[in-house]
N, CA, C and O atoms as CSV, one atom per row, in Angstrom:
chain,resi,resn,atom,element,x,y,z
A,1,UNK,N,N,14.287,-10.578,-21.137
A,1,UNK,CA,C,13.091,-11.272,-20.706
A,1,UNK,C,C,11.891,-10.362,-20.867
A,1,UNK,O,O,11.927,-9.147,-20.672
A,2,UNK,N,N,10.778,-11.085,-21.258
A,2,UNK,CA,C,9.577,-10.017,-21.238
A,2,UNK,C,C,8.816,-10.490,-20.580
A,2,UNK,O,O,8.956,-11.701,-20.407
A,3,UNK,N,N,7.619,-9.787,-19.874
A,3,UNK,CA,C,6.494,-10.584,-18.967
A,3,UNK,C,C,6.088,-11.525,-19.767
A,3,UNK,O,O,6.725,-11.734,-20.799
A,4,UNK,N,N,4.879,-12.329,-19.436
A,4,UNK,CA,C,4.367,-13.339,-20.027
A,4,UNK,C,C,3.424,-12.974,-20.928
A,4,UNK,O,O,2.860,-11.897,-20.735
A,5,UNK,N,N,3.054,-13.786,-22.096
A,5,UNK,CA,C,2.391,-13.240,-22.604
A,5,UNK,C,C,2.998,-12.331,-24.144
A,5,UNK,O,O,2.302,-11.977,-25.096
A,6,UNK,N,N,4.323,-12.157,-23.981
A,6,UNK,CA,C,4.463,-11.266,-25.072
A,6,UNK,C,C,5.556,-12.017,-25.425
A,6,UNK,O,O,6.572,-12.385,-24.837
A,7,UNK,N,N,4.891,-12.219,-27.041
A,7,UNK,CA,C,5.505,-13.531,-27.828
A,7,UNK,C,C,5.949,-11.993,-28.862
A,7,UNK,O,O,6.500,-12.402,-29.884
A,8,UNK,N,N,5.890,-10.967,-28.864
A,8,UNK,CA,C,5.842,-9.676,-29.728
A,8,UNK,C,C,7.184,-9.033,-30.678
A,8,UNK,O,O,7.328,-8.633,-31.833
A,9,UNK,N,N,8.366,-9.251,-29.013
A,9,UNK,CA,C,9.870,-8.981,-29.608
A,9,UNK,C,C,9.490,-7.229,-29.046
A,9,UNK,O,O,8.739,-6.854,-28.145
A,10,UNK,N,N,10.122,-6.648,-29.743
A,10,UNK,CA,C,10.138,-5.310,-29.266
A,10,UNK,C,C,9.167,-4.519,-29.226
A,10,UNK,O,O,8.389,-4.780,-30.145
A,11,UNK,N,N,8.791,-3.572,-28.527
A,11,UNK,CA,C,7.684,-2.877,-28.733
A,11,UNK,C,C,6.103,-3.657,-28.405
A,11,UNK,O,O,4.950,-3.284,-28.619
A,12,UNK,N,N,6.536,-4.586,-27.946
A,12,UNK,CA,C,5.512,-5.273,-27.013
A,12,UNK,C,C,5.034,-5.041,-25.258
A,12,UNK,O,O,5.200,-3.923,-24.770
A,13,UNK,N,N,4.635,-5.809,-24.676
A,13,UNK,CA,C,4.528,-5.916,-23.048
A,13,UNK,C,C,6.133,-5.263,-22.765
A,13,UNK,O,O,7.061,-5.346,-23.569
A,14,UNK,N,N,6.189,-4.590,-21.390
A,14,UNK,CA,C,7.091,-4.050,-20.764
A,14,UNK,C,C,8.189,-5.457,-20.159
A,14,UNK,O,O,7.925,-6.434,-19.458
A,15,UNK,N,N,9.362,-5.032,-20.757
A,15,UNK,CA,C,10.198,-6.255,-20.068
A,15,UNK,C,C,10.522,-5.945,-18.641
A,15,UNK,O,O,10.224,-4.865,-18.130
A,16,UNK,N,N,11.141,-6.916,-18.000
A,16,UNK,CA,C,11.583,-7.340,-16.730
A,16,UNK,C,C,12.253,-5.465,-16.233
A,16,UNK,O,O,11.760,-4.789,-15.330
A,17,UNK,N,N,13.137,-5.142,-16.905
A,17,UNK,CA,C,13.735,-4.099,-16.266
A,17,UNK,C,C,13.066,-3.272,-16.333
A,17,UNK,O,O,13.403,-2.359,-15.580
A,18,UNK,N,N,11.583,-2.948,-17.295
A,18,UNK,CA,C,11.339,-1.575,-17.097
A,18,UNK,C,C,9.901,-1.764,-15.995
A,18,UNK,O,O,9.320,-0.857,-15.397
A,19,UNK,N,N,9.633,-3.022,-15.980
A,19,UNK,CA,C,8.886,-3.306,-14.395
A,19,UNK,C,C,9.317,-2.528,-13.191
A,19,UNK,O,O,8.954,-1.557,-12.528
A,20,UNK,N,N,10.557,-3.699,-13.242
A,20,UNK,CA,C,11.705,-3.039,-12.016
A,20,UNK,C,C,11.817,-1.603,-11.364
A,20,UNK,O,O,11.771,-1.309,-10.169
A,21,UNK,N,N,12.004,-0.646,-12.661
A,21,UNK,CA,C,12.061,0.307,-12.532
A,21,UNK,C,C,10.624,1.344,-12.187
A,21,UNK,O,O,10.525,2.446,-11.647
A,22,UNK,N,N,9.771,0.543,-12.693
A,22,UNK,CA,C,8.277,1.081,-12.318
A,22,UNK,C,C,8.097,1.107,-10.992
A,22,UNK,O,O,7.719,2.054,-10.302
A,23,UNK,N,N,8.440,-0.180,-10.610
A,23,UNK,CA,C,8.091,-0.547,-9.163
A,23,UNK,C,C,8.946,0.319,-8.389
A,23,UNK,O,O,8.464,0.940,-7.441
A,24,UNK,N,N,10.596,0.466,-8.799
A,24,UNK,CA,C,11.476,1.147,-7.993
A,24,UNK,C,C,11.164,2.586,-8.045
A,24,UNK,O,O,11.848,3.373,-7.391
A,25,UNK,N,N,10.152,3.002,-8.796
A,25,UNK,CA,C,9.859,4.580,-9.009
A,25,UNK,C,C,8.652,4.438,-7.939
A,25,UNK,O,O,8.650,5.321,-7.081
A,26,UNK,N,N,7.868,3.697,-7.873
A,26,UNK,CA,C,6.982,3.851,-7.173
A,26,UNK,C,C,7.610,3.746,-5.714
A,26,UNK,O,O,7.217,4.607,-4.927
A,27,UNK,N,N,8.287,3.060,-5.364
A,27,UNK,CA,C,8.495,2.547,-3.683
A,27,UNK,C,C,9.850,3.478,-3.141
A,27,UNK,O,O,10.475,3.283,-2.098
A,28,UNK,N,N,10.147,4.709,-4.326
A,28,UNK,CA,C,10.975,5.460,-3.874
A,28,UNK,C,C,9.981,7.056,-3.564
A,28,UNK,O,O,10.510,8.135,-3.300
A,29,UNK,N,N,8.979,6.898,-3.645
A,29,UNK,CA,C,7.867,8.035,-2.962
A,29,UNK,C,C,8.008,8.272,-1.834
A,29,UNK,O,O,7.954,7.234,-1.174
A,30,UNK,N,N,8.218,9.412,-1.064
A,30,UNK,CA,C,8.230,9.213,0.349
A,30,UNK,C,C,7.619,8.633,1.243
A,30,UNK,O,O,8.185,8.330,2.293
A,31,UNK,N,N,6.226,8.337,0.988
A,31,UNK,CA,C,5.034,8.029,1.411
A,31,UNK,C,C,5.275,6.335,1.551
A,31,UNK,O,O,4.977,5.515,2.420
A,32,UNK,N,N,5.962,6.254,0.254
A,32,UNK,CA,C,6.086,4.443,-0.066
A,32,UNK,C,C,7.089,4.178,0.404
A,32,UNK,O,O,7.145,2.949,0.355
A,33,UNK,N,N,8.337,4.714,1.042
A,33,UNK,CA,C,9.042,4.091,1.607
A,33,UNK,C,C,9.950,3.567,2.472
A,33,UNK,O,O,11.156,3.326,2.412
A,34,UNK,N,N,8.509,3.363,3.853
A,34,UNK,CA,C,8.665,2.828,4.827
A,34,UNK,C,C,7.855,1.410,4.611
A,34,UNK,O,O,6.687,1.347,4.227
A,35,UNK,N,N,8.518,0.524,4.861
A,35,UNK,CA,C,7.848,-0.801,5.317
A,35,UNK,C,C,6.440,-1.360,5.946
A,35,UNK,O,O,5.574,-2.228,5.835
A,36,UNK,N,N,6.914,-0.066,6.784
A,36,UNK,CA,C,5.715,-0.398,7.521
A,36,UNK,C,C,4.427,0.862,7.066
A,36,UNK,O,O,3.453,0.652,7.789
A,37,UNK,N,N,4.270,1.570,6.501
A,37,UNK,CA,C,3.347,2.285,6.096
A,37,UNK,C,C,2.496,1.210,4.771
A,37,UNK,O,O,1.360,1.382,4.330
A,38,UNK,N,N,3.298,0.331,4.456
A,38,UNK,CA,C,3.130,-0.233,2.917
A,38,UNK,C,C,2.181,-1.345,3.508
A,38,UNK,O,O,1.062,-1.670,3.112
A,39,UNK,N,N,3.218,-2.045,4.982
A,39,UNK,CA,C,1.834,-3.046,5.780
A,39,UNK,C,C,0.896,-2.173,6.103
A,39,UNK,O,O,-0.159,-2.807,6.066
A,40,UNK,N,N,0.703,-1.189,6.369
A,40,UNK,CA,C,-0.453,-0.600,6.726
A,40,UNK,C,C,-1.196,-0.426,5.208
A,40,UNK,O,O,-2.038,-1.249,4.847
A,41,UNK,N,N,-0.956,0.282,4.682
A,41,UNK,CA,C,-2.032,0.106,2.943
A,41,UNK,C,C,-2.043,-1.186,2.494
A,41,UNK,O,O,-2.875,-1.301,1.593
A,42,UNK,N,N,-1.569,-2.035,2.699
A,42,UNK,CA,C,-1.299,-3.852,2.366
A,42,UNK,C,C,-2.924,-4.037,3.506
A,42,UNK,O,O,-4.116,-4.230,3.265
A,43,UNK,N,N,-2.387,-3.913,4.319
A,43,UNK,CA,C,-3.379,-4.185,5.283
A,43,UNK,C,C,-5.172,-3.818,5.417
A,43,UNK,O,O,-6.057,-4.344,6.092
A,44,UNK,N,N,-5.177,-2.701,4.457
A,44,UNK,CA,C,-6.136,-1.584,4.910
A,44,UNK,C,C,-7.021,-1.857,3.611
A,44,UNK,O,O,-8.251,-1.879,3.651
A,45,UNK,N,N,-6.202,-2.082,2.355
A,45,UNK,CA,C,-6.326,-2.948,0.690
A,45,UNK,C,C,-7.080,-3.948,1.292
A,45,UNK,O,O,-8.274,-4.070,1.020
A,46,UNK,N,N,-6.441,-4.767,2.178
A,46,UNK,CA,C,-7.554,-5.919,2.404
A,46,UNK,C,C,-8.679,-6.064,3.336
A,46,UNK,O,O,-9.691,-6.743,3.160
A,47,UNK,N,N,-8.397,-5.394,4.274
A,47,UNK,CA,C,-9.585,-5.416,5.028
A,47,UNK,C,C,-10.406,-3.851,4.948
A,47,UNK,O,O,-11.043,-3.749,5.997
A,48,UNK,N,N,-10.571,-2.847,4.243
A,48,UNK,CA,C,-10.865,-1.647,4.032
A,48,UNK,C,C,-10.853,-1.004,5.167
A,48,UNK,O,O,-10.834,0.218,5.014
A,49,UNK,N,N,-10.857,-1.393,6.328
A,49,UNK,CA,C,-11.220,-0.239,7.112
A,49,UNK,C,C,-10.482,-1.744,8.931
A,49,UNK,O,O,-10.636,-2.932,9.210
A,50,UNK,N,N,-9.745,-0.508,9.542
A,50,UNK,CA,C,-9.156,-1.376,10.325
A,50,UNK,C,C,-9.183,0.145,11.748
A,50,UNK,O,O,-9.401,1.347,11.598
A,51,UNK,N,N,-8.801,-0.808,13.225
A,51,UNK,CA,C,-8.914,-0.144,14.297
A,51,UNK,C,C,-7.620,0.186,14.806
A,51,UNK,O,O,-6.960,-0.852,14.857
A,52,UNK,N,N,-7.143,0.905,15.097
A,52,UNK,CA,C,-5.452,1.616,15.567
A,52,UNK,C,C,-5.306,0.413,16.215
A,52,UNK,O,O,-4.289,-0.279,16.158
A,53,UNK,N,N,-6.420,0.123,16.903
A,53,UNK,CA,C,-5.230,-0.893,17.985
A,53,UNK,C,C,-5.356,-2.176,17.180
A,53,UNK,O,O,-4.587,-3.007,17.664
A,54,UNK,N,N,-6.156,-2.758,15.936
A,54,UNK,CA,C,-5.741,-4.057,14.965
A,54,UNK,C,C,-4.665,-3.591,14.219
A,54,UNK,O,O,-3.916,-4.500,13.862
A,55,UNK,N,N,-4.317,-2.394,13.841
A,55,UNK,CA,C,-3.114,-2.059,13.126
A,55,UNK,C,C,-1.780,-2.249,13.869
A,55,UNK,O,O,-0.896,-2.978,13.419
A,56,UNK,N,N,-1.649,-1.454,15.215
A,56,UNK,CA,C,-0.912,-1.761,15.867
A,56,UNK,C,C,-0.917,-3.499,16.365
A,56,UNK,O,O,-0.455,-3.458,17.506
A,57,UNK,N,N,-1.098,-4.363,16.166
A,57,UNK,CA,C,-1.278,-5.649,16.431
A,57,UNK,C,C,-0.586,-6.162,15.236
A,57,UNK,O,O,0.270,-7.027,15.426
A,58,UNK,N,N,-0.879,-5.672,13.752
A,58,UNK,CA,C,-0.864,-6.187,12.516
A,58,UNK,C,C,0.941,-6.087,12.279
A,58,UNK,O,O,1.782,-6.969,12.108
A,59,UNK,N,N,1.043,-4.576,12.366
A,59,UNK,CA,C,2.500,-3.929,12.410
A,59,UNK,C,C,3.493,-4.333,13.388
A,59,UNK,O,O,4.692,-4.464,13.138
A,60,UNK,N,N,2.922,-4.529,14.546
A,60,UNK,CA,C,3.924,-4.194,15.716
A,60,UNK,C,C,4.553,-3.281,16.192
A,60,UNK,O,O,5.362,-3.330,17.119
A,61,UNK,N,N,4.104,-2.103,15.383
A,61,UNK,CA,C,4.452,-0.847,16.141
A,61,UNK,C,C,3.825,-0.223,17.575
A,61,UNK,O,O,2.696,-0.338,18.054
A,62,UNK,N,N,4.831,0.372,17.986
A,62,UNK,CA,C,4.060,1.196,19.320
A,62,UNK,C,C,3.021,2.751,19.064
A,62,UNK,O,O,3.080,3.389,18.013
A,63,UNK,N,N,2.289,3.071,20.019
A,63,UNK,CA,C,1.487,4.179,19.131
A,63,UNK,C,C,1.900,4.912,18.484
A,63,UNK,O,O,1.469,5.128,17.351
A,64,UNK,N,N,3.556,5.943,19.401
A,64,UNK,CA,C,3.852,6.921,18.302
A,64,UNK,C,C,4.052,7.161,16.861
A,64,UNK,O,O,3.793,8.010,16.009
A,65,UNK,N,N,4.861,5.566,17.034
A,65,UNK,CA,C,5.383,5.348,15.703
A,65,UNK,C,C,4.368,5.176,14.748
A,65,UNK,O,O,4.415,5.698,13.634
A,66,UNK,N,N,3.241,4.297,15.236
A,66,UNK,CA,C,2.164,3.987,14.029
A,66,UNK,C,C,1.086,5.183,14.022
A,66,UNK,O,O,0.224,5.055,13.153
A,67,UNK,N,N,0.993,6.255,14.790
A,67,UNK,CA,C,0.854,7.361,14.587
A,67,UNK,C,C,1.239,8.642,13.734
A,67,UNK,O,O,0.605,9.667,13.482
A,68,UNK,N,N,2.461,8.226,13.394
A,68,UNK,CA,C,3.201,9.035,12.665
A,68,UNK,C,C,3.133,8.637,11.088
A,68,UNK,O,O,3.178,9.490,10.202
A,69,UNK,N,N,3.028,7.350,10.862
A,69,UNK,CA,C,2.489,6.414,9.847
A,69,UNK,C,C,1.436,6.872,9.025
A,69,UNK,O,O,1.336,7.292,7.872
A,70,UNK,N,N,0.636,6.647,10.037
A,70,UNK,CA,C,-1.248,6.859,9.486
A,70,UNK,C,C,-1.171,8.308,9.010
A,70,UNK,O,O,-1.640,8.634,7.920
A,71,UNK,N,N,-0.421,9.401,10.045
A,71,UNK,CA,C,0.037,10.525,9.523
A,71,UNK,C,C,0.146,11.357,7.847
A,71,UNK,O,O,-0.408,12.144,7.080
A,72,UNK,N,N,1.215,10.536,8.032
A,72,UNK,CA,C,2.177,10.322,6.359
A,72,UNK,C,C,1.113,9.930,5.658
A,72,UNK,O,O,0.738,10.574,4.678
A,73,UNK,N,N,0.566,8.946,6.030
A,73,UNK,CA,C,-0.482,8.370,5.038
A,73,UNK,C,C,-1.572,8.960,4.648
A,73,UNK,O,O,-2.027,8.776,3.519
A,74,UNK,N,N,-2.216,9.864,5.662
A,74,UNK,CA,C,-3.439,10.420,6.062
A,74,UNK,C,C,-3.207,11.900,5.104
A,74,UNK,O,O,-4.124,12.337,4.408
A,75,UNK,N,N,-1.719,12.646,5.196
A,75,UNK,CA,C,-1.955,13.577,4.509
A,75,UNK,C,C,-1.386,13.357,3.554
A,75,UNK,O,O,-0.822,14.428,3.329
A,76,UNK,N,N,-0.939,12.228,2.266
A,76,UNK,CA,C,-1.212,12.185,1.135
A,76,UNK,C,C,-2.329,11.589,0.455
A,76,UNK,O,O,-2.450,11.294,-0.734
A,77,UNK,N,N,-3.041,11.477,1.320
A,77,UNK,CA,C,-4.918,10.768,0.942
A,77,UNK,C,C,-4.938,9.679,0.549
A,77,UNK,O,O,-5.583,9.184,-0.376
A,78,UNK,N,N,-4.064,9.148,1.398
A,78,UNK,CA,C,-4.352,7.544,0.945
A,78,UNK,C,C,-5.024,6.558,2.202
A,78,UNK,O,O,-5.111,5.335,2.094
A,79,UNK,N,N,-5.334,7.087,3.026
A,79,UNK,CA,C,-6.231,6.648,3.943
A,79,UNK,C,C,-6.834,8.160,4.798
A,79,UNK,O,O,-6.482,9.339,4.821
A,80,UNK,N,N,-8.030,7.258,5.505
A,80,UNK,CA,C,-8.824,8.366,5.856
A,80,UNK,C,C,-8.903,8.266,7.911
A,80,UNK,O,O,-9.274,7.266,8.525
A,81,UNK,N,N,-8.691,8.876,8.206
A,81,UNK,CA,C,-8.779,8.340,9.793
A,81,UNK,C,C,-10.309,8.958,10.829
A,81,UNK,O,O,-11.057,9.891,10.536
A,82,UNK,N,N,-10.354,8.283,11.736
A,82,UNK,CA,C,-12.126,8.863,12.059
A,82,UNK,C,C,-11.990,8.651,13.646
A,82,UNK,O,O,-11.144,7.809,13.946
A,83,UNK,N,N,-12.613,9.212,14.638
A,83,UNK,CA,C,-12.687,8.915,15.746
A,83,UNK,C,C,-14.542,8.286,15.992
A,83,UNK,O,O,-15.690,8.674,15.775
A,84,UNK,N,N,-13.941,7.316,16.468
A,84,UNK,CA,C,-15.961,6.545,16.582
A,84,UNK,C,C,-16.189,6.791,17.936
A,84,UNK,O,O,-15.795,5.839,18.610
A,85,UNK,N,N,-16.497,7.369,18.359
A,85,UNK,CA,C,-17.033,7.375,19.970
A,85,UNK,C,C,-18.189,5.829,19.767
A,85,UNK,O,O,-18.920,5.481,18.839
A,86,UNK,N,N,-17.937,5.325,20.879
A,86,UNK,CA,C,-18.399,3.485,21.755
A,86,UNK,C,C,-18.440,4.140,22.897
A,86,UNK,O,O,-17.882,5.139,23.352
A,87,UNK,N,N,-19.461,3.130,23.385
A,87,UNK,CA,C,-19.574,3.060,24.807
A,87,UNK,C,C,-18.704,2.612,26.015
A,87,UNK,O,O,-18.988,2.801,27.198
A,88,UNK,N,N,-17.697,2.042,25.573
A,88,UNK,CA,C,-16.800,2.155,26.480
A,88,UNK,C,C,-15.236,2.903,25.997
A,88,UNK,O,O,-14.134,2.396,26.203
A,89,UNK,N,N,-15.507,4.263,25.295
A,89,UNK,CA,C,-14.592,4.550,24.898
A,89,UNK,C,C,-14.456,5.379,23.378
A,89,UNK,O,O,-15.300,5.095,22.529
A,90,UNK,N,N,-13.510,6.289,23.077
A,90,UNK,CA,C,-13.866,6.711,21.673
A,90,UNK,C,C,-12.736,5.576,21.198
A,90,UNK,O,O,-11.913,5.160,22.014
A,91,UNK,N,N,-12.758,5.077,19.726
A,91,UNK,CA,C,-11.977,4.460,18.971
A,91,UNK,C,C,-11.210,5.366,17.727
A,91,UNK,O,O,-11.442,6.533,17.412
A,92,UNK,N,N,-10.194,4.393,17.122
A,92,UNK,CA,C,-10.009,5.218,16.117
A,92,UNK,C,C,-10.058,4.436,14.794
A,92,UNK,O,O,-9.607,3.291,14.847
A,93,UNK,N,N,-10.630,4.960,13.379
A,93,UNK,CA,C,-10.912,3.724,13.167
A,93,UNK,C,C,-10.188,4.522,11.487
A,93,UNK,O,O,-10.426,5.700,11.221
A,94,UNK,N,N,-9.368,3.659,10.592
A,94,UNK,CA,C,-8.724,3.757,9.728
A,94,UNK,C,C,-9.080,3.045,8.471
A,94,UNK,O,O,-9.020,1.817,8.412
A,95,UNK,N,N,-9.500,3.879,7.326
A,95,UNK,CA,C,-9.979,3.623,6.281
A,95,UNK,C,C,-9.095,3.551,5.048
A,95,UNK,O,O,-8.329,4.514,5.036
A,96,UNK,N,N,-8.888,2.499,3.692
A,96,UNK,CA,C,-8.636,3.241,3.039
A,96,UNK,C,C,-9.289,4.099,2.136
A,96,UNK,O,O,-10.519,4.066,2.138
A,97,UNK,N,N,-8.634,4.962,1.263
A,97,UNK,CA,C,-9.224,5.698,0.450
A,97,UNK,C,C,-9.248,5.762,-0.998
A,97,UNK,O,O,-8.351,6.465,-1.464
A,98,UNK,N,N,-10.094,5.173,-1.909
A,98,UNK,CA,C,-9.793,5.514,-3.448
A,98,UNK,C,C,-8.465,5.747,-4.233
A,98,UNK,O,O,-7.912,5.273,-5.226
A,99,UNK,N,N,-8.256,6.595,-3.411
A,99,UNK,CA,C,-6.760,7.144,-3.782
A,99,UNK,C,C,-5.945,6.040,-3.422
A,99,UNK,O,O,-5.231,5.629,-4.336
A,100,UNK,N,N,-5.832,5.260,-1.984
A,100,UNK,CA,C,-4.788,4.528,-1.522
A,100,UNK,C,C,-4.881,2.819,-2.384
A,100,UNK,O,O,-3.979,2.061,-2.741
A,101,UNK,N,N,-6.570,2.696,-2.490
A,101,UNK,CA,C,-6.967,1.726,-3.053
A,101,UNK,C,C,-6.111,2.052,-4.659
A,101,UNK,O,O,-5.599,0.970,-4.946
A,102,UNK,N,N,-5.858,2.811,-5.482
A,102,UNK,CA,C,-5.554,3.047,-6.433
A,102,UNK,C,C,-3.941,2.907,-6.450
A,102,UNK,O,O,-3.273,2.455,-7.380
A,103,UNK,N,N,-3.623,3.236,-5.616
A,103,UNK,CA,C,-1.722,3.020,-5.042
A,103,UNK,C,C,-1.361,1.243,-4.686
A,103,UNK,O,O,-0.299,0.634,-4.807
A,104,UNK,N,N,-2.180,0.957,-4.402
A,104,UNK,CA,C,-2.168,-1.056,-3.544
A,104,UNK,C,C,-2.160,-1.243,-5.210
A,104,UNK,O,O,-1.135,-1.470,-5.852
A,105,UNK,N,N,-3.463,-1.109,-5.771
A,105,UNK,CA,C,-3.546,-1.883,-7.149
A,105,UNK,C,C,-2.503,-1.619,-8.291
A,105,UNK,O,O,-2.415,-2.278,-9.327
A,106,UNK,N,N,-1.821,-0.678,-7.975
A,106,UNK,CA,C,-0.368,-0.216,-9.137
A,106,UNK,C,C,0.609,-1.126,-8.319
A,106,UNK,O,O,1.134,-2.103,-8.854
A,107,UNK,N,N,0.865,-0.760,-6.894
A,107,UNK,CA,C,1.843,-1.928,-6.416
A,107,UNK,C,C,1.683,-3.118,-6.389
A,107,UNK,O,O,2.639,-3.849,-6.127
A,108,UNK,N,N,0.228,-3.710,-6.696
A,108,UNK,CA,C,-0.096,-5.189,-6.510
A,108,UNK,C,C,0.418,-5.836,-8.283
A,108,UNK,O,O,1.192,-6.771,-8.484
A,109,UNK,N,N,-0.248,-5.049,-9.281
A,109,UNK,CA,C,-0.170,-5.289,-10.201
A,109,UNK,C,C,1.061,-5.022,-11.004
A,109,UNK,O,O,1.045,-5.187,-12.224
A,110,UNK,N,N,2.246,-4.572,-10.296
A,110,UNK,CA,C,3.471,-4.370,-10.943
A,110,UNK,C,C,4.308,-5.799,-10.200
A,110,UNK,O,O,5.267,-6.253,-10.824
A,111,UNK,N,N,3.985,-6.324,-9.146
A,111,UNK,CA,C,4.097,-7.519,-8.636
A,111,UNK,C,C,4.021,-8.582,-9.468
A,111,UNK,O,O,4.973,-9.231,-9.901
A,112,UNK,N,N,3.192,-8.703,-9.623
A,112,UNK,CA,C,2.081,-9.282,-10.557
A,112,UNK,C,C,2.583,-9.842,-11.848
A,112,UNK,O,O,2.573,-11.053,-12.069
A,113,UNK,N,N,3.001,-8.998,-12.657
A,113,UNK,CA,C,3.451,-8.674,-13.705
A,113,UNK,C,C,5.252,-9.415,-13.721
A,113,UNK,O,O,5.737,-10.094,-14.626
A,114,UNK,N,N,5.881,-9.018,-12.493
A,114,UNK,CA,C,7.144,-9.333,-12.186
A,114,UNK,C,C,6.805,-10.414,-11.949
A,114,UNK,O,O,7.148,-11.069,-12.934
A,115,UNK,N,N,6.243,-11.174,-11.119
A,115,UNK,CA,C,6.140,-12.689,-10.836
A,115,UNK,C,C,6.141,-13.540,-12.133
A,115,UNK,O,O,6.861,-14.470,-12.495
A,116,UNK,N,N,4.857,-12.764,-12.839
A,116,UNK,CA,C,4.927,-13.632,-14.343
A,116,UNK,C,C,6.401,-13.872,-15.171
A,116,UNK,O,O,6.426,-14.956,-15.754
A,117,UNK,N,N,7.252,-13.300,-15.275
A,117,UNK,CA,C,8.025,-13.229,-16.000
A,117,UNK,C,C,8.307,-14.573,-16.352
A,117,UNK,O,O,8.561,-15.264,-15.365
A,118,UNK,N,N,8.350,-15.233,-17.559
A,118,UNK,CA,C,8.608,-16.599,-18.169
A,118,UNK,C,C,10.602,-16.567,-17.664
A,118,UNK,O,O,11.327,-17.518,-17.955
């Protein structure tokens, strides 16, 4: 099978298995593979910039755990984390980053690509 689009035969668009394997190279990163770190860059892709406690809402994790998350995430630069001091309180407020934005769009678009498959 080849994605869509490639009427070519060999040496055309990437077929079905070497997708697969793109994707399975990517989501075997350490970084990529927890579930829930992936809702968090899924999450962060779409709304750019989110609050610990909408993440924790989004995820369902408890703090430590989604602490440890943002962590992982935070020191391979794929999101950026900030403390906002408010008036009733400091917040914490979670960005993504270029870098992470650049990681969503390889995982979105290897999706993408797999869905098409004729």
């Amino acid at each position: 099978m080849k994605a869509t689009g490639d009427h070519s035969g060999e040496g055309g668009t990437e077929d079905i298995n070497t997708l697969l394997e793109r994707l399975g190279n990517q989501l075997s990163e350490p970084v990529m593979k927890s579930s829930a770190r992936l809702i968090i860059l899924i999450s962060l892709a779409i709304n750019r910039k989110l609050s610990f406690s909408d993440l924790m809402a989004i995820t369902s994790l408890g703090k430590g755990s989604l602490s440890n998350h943002l962590d992982k995430l935070h020191e391979n630069g794929l999101i950026g984390i900030k403390t906002v001091f408010r008036v009733n309180g400091p917040r914490i407020s979670i960005e993504i980053t270029e870098k992470g934005m650049e990681a969503f769009r390889d995982y979105s678009d290897l999706l993408k690509k797999i869905m098409a498959i004729e």
